[in-house]
matplotlib code that plots the C-alpha trace (Angstrom):
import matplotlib.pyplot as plt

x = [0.0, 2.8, 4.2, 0.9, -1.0, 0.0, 0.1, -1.5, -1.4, -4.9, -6.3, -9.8, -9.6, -10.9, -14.5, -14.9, -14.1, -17.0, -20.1, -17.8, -19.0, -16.2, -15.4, -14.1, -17.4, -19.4, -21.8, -21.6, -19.9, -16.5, -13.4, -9.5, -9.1, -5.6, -4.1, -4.6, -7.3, -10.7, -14.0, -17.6, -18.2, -21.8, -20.1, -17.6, -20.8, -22.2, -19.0, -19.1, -22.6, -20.9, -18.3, -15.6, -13.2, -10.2, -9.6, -11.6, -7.9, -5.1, -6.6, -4.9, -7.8, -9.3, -10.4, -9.2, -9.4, -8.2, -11.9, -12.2, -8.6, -9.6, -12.6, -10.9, -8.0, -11.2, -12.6, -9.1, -8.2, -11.3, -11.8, -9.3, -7.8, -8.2, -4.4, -4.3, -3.4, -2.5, 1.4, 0.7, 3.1, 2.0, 3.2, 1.1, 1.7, 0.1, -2.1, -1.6, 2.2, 3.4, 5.2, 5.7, 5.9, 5.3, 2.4, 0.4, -2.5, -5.9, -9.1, -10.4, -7.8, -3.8, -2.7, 0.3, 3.6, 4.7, 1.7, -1.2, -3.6, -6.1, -6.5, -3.5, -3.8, -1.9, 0.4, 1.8, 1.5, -1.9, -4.2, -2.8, 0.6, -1.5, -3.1, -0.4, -0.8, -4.6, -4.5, -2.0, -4.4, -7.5, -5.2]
y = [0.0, 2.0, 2.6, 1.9, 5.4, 9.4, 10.4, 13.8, 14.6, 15.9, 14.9, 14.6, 17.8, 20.2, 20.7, 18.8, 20.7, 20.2, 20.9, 22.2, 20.2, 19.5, 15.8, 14.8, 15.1, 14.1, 10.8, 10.5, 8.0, 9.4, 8.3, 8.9, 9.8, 8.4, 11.7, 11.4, 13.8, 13.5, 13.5, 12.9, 9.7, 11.0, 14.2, 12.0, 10.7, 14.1, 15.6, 12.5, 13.3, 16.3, 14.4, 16.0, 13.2, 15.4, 15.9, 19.6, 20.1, 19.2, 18.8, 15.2, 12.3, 9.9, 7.4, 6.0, 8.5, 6.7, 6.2, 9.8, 10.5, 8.6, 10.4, 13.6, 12.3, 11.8, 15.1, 16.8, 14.9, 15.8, 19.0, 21.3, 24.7, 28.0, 28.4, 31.2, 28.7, 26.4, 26.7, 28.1, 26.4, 26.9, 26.0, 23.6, 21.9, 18.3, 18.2, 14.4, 13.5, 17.5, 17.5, 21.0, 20.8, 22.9, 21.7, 22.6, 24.7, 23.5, 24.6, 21.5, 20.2, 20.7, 16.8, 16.2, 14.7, 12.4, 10.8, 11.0, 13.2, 16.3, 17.1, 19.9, 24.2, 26.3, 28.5, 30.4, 31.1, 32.6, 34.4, 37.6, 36.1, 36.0, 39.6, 41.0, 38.6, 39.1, 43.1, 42.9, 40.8, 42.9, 46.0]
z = [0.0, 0.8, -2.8, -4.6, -4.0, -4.3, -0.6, 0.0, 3.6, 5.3, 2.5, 4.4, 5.6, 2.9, 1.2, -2.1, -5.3, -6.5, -4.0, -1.1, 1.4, 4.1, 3.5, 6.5, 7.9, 4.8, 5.4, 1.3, 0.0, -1.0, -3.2, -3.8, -7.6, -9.0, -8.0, -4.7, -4.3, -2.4, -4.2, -3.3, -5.4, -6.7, -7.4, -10.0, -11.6, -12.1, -13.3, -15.8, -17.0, -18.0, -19.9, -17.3, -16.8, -15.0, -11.5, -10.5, -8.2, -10.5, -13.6, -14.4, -16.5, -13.6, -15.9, -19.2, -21.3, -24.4, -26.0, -26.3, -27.2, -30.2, -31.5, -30.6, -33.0, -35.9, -35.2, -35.8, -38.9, -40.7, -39.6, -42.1, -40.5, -42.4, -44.3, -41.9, -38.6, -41.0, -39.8, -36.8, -33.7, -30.0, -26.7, -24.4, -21.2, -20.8, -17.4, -17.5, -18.0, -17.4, -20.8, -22.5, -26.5, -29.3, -31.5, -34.5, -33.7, -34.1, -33.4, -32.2, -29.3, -29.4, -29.0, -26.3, -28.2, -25.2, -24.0, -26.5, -24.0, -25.3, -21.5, -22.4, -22.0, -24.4, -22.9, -25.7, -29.0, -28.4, -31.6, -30.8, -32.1, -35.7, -35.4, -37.3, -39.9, -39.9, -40.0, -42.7, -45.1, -44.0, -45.7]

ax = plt.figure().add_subplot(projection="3d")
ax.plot(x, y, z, "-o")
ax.set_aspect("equal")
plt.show()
């Protein structure tokens, strides 16, 4: 047990991120997500009914994720990007593995390069790096 879960200490001791009721107290059915962190167990079901499969704390998938990975994949291939982002790069940081990489932009989801995941944020590169380019053809 000892090496087989993430350790978060007083992990009992704060409200859930979700309907911020203090758990320690709860009488609600609770569980530990992969992460380590402390959820109400029908508030994971709700948050799934909303297709939200990330922990409301860190952000990291608490499920497979892979299923949906895939379809995002589909949705990306067939969706084309106006030749304006076309060759557009940006910077995102993976909230599953932590990798940072530079990617091609798209519109749909910005795909991590070490691990696979679309749970990523951009972090630069943003569309006010292609104003320029957008005022310029608007001349």
């Amino acid at each position: 047990m000892k090496d087989s879960h993430n350790c978060i200490e007083r992990v009992m001791h704060h409200d859930c991120p979700v309907c911020f009721e203090f758990i320690f107290d709860t009488t609600k059915d609770i569980t530990v997500l992969p992460c380590g962190h402390t959820i109400h167990l029908e508030c994971v079901e709700e948050m799934e009914q909303h297709l939200q499969y990330a922990c409301p704390v860190c952000s990291k998938s608490y499920c497979d994720t892979s299923r949906v990975w895939e379809r995002l994949d589909q949705e990306v291939a067939s969706t084309p990007m106006p030749q304006i982002y076309q060759n557009k790069m940006v910077w995102i940081l993976c909230n599953d593995c932590g990798e940072t990489s530079e990617v091609n932009f798209h519109i749909v989801a910005l795909k991590c390069l070490k691990c696979g995941s679309y749970n990523t944020r951009q972090t630069q590169g943003g569309p006010t790096s292609c104003s320029s380019r957008i005022e310029e053809m608007v001349k």
